[in-house]
C-alpha positions, 0 to 999 in steps of 0.5 A: 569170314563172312556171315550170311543170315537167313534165319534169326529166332528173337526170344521174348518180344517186348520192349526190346525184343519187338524192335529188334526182331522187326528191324532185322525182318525189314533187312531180308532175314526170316525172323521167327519172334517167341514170347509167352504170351499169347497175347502178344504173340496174336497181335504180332501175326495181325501186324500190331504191335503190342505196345506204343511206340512211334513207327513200330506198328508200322515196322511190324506190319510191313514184316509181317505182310512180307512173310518176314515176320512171325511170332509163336509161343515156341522156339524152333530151328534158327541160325541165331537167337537172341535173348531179350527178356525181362532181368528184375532184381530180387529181394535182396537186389541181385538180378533175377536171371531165371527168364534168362535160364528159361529162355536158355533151357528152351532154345537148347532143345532146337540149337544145332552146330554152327548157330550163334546165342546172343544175350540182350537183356542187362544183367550182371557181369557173368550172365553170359557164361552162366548163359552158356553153363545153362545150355551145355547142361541141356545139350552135353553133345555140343562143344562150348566156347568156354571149354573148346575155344578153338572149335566150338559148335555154338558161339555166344555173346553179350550185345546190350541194347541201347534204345530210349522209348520213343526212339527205338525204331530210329535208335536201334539202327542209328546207335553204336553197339557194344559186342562182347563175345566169349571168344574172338570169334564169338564176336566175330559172328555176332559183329556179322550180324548187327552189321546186317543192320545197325549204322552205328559203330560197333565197338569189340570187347568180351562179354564181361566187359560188355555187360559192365558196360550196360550196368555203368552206362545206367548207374551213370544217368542215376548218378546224375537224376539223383544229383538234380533231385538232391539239388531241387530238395535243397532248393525246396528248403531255401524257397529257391527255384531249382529249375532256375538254378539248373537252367543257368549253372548250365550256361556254364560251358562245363556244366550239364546238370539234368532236371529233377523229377519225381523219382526214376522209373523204367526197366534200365535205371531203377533196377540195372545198378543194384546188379553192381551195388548188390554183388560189391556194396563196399565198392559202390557208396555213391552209386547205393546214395543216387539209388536212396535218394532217387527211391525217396523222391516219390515220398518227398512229393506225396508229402508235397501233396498232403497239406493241399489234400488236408486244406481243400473241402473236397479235394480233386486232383488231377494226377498228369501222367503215369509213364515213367518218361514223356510221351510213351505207354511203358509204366514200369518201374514208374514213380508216377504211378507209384505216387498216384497208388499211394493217394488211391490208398489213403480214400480221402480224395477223388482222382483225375488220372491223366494218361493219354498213352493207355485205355485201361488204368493198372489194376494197382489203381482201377480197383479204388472207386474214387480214380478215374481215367480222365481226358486231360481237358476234363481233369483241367475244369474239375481238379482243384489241386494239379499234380505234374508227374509226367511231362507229356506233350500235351500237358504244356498247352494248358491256360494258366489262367484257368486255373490260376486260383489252384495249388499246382505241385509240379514235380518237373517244372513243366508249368515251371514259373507259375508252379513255382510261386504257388 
């Protein structure tokens, strides 16, 4: 059977949401964009996009001059409606599904017989039949898939994305895709719709696997930073050089260890493998190891930074980057940041923040009077102690010698060989 869309409600339009809901405009659908904030909702309806992110301003202005395009604050009438909103954790490291429910609570006053619910935002195995649980309390009229298999009138399922800042526009179309209905023909009519504009593969499961699928492949890259941050630890305690080491244990046509940094950060890696490790912690030793030593690594660099603060008369740091990756605006989750607003705390030093993705630092660290937004040629003349948390493009082109009399505490070997002797 074959799926013809002309109208698709994306809910929540943020990091995921925002690409997603203008890639689908740009292939012919209507698509109807709804976020709380009004805010974002404004800059959508002016053609902007809300955050950076390389091609998406562009991508959204041209959907929303061709009327493809619009965003609201309020859900209406659709044929398909994608969930992409925030899942954080709890306190006790269970995902906290309550934007889920309330995206759910909310389209369920306009869903009618035929449309199709997709779930996008990572959450924990389960979420969504919870999901269709949450509608059928709203909407007791409609037959759901769980309960009428063979004739239900909503279809549902899981499709997580798999996008990387700074790529989204190309990654979301180009990328395979992983579609897990609740039914077969739950897959069936979600696989229509992805097929409308992703040129990857799309791979059939159920929706349980699809969302284990989501966990594992991000508890797997923390697995992995936290062996390369175990490894630079070691190598600070043998005064090795652990990007030397790295770099060639990788000409082993078997070896692919990733670099080490100062932590892991984002709205995936730092908090999708609590969801496994939460709900079964007996069964995931090793994935609650990668997380400790991927959370203490932020501390091991600030205790890095101390001695040079302590030895310098008047110190100046030049903090470079806040993002939790190269060369993007998105600060959650960053261990950056983390870093900068513990130094913002102790009041005993001036900073130079280097962040050339934002105009306004966080409120967590504008409130200090001693943190400054710097320009990055302006914190390379005034700091005397460089700390490198971010590896921005722009940061590579610096003159070593300029600053060669400097302690450096680079935590991604961006300077690699000069840091390292300091």
């Amino acid at each position: 059977m074959v799926h013809k869309f002309k109208k698709v409600s994306v809910i929540g339009l943020g990091y995921i949401g925002l690409p997603t809901a203008a890639t689908i405009a740009s292939h012919g659908a209507e698509v109807i964009g709804v976020d709380v904030s009004e805010t974002a909702v404004n800059a959508i309806n002016q053609g902007k996009a809300h955050f950076s992110e390389p091609d998406l301003d562009m991508l959204v202005r041209s959907a929303v001059l061709s009327k493809k395009l619009r965003a609201q604050t309020e859900p209406e009438e659709a044929e398909v409606f994608i969930i992409a909103v925030p899942t954080p954790f709890l306190e006790d490291h269970s995902g906290d599904l309550s934007f889920v429910e309330a995206a759910a609570r909310a389209i369920a006053k306009v869903l009618k017989p035929g449309n199709l619910v997709i779930l996008e935002s990572t959450s924990p195995v389960g979420t969504t039949q919870k999901l269709c649980r949450w509608i059928a309390e709203e909407r007791s009229d409609l037959r759901m898939p769980d309960r009428h298999p063979s004739n239900p009138d909503i279809h549902f399922a899981y499709c997580p994305e798999r996008i990387l800042p700074g790529r989204m526009v190309f990654e979301l179309v180009e990328n395979d895709r992983i579609i897990g209905g609740i039914t077969e023909a739950c897959t069936d009519k979600a696989e229509a719709l992805y097929g409308l504009f992703v040129r990857g593969v799309l791979h059939r499961t159920t929706a349980p696997t699809a969302e284990l699928i989501k966990i594992i492949e991000n508890a797997y890259r923390d697995v992995n930073i936290a062996f390369a941050n175990e490894i630079s630890t070691v190598c600070e305690e043998l005064d090795l050089n652990a990007w030397e080491a790295i770099r060639l244990a990788n000409r082993h046509p078997r070896v692919n260890i990733l670099n080490p940094g100062p932590g892991v950060g984002g709205h995936c890696i730092a908090i999708d493998p609590w969801f496994l490790i939460s709900r079964l912690p007996e069964k995931t030793p090793l994935m609650k190891m990668a997380r400790t030593v991927n959370d203490q690594k932020p501390e091991e660099v600030l205790a890095k930074v101390r001695p040079h603060i302590e030895r310098a008369q008047r110190p100046i740091i030049a903090c470079l980057g806040l993002a939790y990756k190269p060369d993007v605006d998105d600060l959650r989750e960053s261990p950056a940041l983390y870093i900068v607003e513990q130094l913002a705390k102790e009041n005993n030093t001036d900073l130079l923040v280097v962040e050339p993705h934002i105009e306004v630092l966080p409120p967590s660290i504008e409130q200090y009077d001693r943190v400054k937004l710097s320009t990055f040629d302006d914190a390379m003349r005034q700091a005397n102690i460089f700390l490198v948390l971010v590896g921005h493009k722009e940061f590579s082109k610096v003159d070593i010698q300029e600053i060669n009399q400097y302690p450096v505490v680079d935590t991604i070997g961006l300077w690699e060989a000069w840091a390292f002797k300091s």
